[in-house]
C-alpha positions as CSV (number, residue, x, y, z in Angstrom):
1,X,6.7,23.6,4.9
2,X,9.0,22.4,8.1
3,X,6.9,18.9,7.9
4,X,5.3,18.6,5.0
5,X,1.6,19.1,3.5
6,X,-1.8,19.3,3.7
7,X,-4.1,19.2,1.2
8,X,-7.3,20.6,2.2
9,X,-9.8,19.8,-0.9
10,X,-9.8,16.1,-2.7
11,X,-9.8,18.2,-6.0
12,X,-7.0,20.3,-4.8
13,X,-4.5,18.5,-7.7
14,X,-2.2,21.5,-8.1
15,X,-1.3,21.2,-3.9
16,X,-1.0,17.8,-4.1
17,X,1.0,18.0,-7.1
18,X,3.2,20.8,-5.1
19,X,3.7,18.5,-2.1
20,X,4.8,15.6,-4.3
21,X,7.4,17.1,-6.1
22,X,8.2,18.5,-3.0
23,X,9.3,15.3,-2.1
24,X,11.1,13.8,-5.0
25,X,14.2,15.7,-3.5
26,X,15.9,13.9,-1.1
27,X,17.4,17.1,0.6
28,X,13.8,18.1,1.6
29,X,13.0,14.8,2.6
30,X,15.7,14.9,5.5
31,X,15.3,18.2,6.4
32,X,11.5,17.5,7.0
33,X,12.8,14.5,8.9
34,X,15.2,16.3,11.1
35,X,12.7,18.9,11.8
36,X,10.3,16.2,13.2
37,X,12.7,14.3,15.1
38,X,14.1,17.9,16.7
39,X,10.4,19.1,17.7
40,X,9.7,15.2,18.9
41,X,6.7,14.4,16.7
42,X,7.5,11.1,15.1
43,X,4.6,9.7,17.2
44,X,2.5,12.1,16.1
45,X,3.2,12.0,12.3
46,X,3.7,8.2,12.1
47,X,1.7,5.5,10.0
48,X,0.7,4.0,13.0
49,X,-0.9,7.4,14.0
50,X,-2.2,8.0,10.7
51,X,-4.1,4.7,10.4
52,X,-5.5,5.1,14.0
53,X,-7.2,8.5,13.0
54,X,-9.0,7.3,10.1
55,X,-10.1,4.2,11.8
56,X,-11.1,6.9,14.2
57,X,-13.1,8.9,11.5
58,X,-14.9,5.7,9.7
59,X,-16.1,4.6,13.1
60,X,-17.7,7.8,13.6
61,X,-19.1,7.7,9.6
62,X,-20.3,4.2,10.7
63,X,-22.3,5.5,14.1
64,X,-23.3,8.2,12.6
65,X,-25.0,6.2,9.5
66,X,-26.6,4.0,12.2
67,X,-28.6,6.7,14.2
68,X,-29.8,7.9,10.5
């Protein structure tokens, strides 16, 4: 992949298990980091990002739990 991975099922080990030694290279690991900086999507792909979605996602788990 240009970016990196998704892993679509929890139980999926042999993707994640793909994308990680994906990564072990360091070669890959710049190229994927070229290829973001190039289409400008280092805000999108960011920790900061990350961590906003989820807190995104357990705030809807939480309202949603509420009206239950």
């Amino acid at each position: 992949m240009r970016y990196g991975f998704i892993v679509d099922a929890p139980n999926d080990w042999r993707s994640l298990a793909e994308g990680l030694l994906h990564f072990c290279d360091h070669e890959k690991i710049e190229l994927a980091r070229e290829a973001i900086m190039e289409d400008n999507l280092a805000d999108e792909v960011s920790i900061a990002k990350h961590a906003e979605k989820l807190i995104g996602l357990y705030k809807a788990i939480i309202s949603q739990r509420k009206k239950s």
